[in-house]
Structure formats: C-alpha cells, structure tokens
N, C-alpha and C positions, 0 to 999 in steps of 0.2 A: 544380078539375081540374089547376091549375098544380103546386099540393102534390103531387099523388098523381105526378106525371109526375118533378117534379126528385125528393121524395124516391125514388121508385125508383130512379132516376140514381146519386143519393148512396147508397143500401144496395149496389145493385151492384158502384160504387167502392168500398166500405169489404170488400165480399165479396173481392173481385182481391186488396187489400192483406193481408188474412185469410189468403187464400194461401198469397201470399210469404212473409208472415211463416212462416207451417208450413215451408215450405221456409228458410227461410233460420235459422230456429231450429235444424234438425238439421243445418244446417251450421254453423252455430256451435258445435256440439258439443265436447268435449277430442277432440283427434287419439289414435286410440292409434296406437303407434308400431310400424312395422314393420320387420321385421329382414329387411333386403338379401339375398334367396341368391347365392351365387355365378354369374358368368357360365356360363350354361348355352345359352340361345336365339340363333341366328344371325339378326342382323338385315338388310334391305335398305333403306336409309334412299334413300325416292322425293325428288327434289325439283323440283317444277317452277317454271320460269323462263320470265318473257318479259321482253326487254330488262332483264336484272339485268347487267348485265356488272361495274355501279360496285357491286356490293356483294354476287357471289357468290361470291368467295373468302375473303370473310371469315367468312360462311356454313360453307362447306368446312373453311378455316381452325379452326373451332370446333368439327367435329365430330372433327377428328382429336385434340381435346382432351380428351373425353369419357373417364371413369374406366370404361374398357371394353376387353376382349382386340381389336386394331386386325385379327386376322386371321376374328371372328368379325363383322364391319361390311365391307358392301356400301353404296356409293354410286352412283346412279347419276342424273344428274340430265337432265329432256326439257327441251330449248330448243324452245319453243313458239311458232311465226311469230315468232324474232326477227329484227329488222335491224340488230343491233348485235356486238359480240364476245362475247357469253354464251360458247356454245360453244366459241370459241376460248382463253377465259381459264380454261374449265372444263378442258379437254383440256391445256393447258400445265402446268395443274397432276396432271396423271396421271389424273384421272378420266373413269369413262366419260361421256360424253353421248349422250344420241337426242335428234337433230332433227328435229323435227314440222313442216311446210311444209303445212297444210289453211286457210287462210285463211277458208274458205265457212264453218268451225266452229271459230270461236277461242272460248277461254275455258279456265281453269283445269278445270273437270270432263271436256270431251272430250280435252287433254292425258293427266291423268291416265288416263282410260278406253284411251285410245291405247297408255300407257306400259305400261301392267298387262298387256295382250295380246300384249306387245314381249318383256316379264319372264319372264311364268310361264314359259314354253318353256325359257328360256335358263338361268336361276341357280337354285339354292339357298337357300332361306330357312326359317328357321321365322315369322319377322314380318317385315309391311313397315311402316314410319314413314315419313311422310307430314308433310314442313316447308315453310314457303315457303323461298323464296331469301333473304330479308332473317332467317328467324327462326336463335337463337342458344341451342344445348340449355347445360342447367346441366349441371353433370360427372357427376351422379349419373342423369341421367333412363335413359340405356339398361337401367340395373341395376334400376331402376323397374320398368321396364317388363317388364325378363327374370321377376322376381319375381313379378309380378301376372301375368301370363302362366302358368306356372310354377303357380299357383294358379288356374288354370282360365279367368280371365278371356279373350274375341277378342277386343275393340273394347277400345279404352281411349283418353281425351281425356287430356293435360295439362294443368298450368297455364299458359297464359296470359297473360302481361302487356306494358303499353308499356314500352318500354325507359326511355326517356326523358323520363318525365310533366313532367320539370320545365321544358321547352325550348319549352312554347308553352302558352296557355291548352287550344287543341285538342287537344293530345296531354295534357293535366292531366284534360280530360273524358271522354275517351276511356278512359283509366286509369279514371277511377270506372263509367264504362260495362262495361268489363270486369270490376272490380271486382264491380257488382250482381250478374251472369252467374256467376261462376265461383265467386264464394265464398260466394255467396247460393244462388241459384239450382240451380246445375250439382252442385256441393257437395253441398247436402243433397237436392238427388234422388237421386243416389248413394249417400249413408246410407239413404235410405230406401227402398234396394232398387228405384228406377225407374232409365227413361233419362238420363241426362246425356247433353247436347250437343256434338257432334263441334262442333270450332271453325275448320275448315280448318290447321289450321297445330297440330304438336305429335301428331299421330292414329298410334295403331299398332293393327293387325290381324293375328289369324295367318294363318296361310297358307292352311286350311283356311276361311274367309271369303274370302280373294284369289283363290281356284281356286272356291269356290262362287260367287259372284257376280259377281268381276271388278270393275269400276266404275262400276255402273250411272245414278249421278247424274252429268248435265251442265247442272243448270240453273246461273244465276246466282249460287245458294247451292249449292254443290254438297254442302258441310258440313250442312246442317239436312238437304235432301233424303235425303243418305244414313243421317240420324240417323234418320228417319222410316223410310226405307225397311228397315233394320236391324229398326225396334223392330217392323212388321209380318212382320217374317219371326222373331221369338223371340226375336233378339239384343240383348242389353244393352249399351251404350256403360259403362265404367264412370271415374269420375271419379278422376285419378290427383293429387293436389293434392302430392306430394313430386316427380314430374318435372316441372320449369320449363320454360317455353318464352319468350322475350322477343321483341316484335316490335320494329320500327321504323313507326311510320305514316310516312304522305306529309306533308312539312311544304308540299308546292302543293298551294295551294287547290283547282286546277282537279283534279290525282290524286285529293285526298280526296272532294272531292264525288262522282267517279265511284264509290269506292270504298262512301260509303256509299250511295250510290243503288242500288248492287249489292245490299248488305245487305237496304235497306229494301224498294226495289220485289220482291224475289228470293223474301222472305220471304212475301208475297204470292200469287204467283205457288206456292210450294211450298204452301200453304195451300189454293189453290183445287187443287188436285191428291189432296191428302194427309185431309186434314179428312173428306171424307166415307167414307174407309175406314178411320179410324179410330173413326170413328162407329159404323162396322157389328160392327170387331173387336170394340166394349163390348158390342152388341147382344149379339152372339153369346158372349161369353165373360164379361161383367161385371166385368170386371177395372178398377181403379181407373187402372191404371196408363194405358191408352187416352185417360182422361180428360183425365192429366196431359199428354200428349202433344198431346191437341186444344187446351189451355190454350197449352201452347208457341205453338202455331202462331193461335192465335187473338189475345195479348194482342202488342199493337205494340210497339217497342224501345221501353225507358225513359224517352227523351228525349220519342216522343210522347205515351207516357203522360204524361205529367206535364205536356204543351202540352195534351191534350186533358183533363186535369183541369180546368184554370184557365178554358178555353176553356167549359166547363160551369157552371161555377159565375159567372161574371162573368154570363151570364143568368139564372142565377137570383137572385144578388143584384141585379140590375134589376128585375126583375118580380117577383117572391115574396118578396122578405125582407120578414116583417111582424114583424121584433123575433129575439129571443133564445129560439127557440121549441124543439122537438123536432126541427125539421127543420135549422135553423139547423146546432145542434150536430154533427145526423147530418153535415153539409159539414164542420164544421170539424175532427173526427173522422175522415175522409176524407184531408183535405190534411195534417192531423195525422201519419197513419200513414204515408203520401208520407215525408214529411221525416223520420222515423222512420228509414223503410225506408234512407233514402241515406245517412244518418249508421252504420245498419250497416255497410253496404258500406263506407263511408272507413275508419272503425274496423277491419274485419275485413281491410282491406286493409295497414293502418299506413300509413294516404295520411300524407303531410307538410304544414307550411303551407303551401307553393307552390299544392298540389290543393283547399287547402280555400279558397284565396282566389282561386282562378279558378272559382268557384260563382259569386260576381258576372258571368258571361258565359253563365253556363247557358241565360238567360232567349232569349237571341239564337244561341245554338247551337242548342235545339228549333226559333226560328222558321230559322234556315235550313235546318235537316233537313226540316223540314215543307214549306219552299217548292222544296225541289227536286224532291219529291216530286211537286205539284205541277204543274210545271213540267214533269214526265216526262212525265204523261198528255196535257198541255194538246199540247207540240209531238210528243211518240211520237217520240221520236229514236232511234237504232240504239242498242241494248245490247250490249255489252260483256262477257264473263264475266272481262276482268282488268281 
C-alpha cells in the first residue's frame, strides 16, 4: 500500500517538473529581435507609495531618464496613508501627487483602485504603467512598451529583477526566485500564446482596459488577482522580456517577512477565489490555456516546492525504501528534475558566483518561508496589503 501511495506522490512530482520544463523550454527559445517604432503612445506612469520618502525621488529621478519624448510622460504618484514626507518630496520635485487618507482599507490594490477613478476623468493617456516607488525603468522600456502596444497587445508585464542580488544571501535567493518566474515560467507562457503573470511592479495597460475595468483587484496579491481576473475576461498579459524593471527588496528582516507573507498567504487566498472559475471556463470552452492558469494558482512559490519535495520523500525513504527499485529512481528522477529546473533558471538568468554560493542558505530560507506561513494561521494576525 506504501508503494502505491509514495510512488503516486513521486509520478505526480515528476508530472509538475514536466511542466515547467515545457514551459521553461519555450522560454529558452532564441529571442527574435524586435525593432523599436517610434514614440507614438502617451503614457501615465501610476506610482503608488506608502512611506517611500527615502527613496521616491530616485524613482522619479529615473523616469525622467528614460529614452522617451518627456512631453508624451505623465506622472503621477498616490501617497497612500502615509505618515512621512512622501508627498512632500514628491511635490518639491514638480510632480503631481494624490493623497489617499482611508486607513479602514490600506493596501497597495485599494490605492491603486482609488487612484484609477481619481485619473480617468482628469488626464490623457493612451497607457497607464504601473511601478512601485523603489522600482527603476531601463532607458528603453517605454519604447517597449509604445511598440508592443502599437502591435495590439492591453496588458503587458516587464522584466523583473533584484537590483542588487549581490548584497545579502536574501536578495541572492530572491534573484533566482524571480529568476524561475520570469525567465522560466512567465517567458514561455508567453511564447506559447498563454497568460504571463503581472508582477506588481513594471505593468502597462491601455486605456481602453483602465476605462473597461478600472481596478478591480484589492487583494494582498493584487498582481496575480488581476492576472486571473484579465485572463477570465479574454485578455492576455503579454511578457515584455526587453523592458526591464529592477527592484530593491527590504534588506529588514522584519519588512521582508511581511512582504513575503503577502505573496505566500495572498496567493492562497486568490486561489480559493479564482480556481473554481477557471475550472468552469475549461468546462465550458476546453481551452488549454484555463488549465495553465489553474496550475499558476494551484502550484506553491518554488521555495515551498522544493521544502515540500524533500519533506515527501524523507518518509518515504524511512518506511518504503526497499533498495534501488523502480520506485526508488521514480524519487530520484523527481528531485533530479528540481535541481535541473533551478540551474535553468541561474543559467537563463547569467546569476554570478555570489548567487550560486548562497544556494548553501536555500535549505533555511524555504524553512523560514514555510514557518511564517505557519505562524499566520496559527496567531491570524492583521494583514497588510504593503
């Protein structure tokens, strides 16, 4: 009975890794290259801020550096329940701001939902962009962006990445976390014609999406929600891998843990929401793509995959290992293709030695993701959307 129960375990895992790999194979594809059009689209670049004061002009600072006509860029950034000089270091420097003061509804998704209903009335746009306060565009992504637009695309993600992978093991892991996602994952969903994953930070939309819907996700993940929410109403996210986007994480422990506990519990949360209506969309239409999307939301962040591989297997090598058998290999095969899958990702990302030698910490970054997690349910402490 033992056999029959782990080897399903193990074919299942190797099924997941099967996946990925599909995916992550058409993202490793050659890029063909695309040629730039000229600035044509007027953008509104959103940025919402809670207590950024130490590091929203540099933000600013970066957009007015961008290889883009400066009279077709709109900024306008919401300070959202801050109690700091966001808005004032915002406004010193000529830009607009809207201050949000709703305490009863904080979090990054009612921000923006806030700001959109503030906007359409008032300006001009053909797209809005959509960055945190901390992220920092590459010189080319507006023209990206104008281009793919321009070529029919509403929704489009950026790339993606930490700024700084090399300044803590956590921000080394992070980097390959995002890594997997974006150049794996998000990548060749996008080659192959499905959803790619909005990432909060780096999102552009036309206008005719921002006047159809406005902003209807305020959950935790307000990012995956809206990806969900999109791919149920026909619209594709599409993955833009030549506009960059770089973040900065929280190098305090105490920020980060909130920040992934947003992520991990959030995801969750848009799951139990999301999953059974995309279940019905397949019913109803047979479209593969449904599937792909209930995978998103089904398979946990990398980190606990790969806690709850080891976590699987450590019982069954107690109780069922009877030698070097079929099933044996079917595990090793399994954890095999794990370690496969992440040396893509470094590879596809040109991680450096710094990233590959803070893998030695990996094992203690899932257990503390894992225990925060945890830790949520156990005391149910107030959630945060920033």
């Amino acid at each position: 009975m033992l056999d029959i129960i782990f080897g399903f375990i193990a074919a299942v895992l190797l099924l997941v890794f099967c996946y990925l790999f599909v995916l992550a194979s058409a993202g490793l594809l050659p890029e063909k290259r695309r040629n730039l059009m000229p600035a044509q689209k007027h953008f509104l670049i959103l940025v919402p801020a809670h207590n950024e004061a130490s590091v929203i002009s540099h933000t600013l600072e970066r957009i007015e550096k961008v290889n883009y006509p400066p009279e077709l860029i709109q900024v306008v950034v919401v300070a959202d329940n801050c109690n700091d000089d966001t808005a004032k270091v915002v406004r010193a420097m000529g830009v607009k701001c809207l201050e949000r003061s709703e305490p009863e509804r904080p979090g990054k998704g009612y921000a923006l939902s806030w700001a959109v209903d503030k906007i359409l009335p008032v300006y001009s746009f053909d797209a809005m962009v959509v960055i945190d306060a901390d992220t920092y565009m590459n010189d080319n992504f507006l023209l990206v962006m104008n281009t793919l637009l321009i070529e029919g695309a509403e929704a489009i993600q950026a790339y993606s990445q930490v700024r700084h992978p090399e300044h803590s093991s956590m921000e080394s892991l992070a980097f390959l976390g995002f890594a997997l996602n974006r150049n794996l994952r998000y990548k060749g969903r996008s080659r192959l014609g499905l959803q790619a994953n909005l990432m909060g930070t780096g999102m552009c939309f036309s206008r005719s999406i921002v006047e159809r819907f406005g902003w209807p996700a305020v959950s935790m993940v307000e990012d995956l929600e809206f990806t969900m929410f999109l791919k149920l109403h026909g619209i594709r996210v599409v993955f833009a891998p030549d506009a960059k986007v770089s973040v900065k994480l929280h190098e305090d422990v105490g920020k980060s843990r909130g920040q992934r506990l947003r992520w991990d519990v959030g995801k969750f949360q848009v799951r139990n929401i999301y999953l059974s209506r995309l279940f019905r969309s397949f019913l109803r239409t047979r479209e593969i793509s449904y599937l792909d999307a209930m995978m998103e939301l089904i398979l946990p962040p990398f980190a606990l995959l790969f806690l709850a591989v080891w976590i699987l297997f450590i019982p069954y090598f107690l109780l069922d290992f009877h030698g070097f058998n079929g099933l044996f290999y079917l595990w090793v095969a399994a954890i095999f293709s794990m370690a496969v899958y992440v040396l893509m990702g470094l590879i596809s990302a040109r991680a450096d030695q710094r990233v590959y030698k803070s893998l030695v910490y990996a094992p203690f970054f899932v257990i503390w993701r894992a225990w925060i997690i945890i830790m949520e349910y156990v005391k149910r402490a107030p959630r945060s959307g920033w």
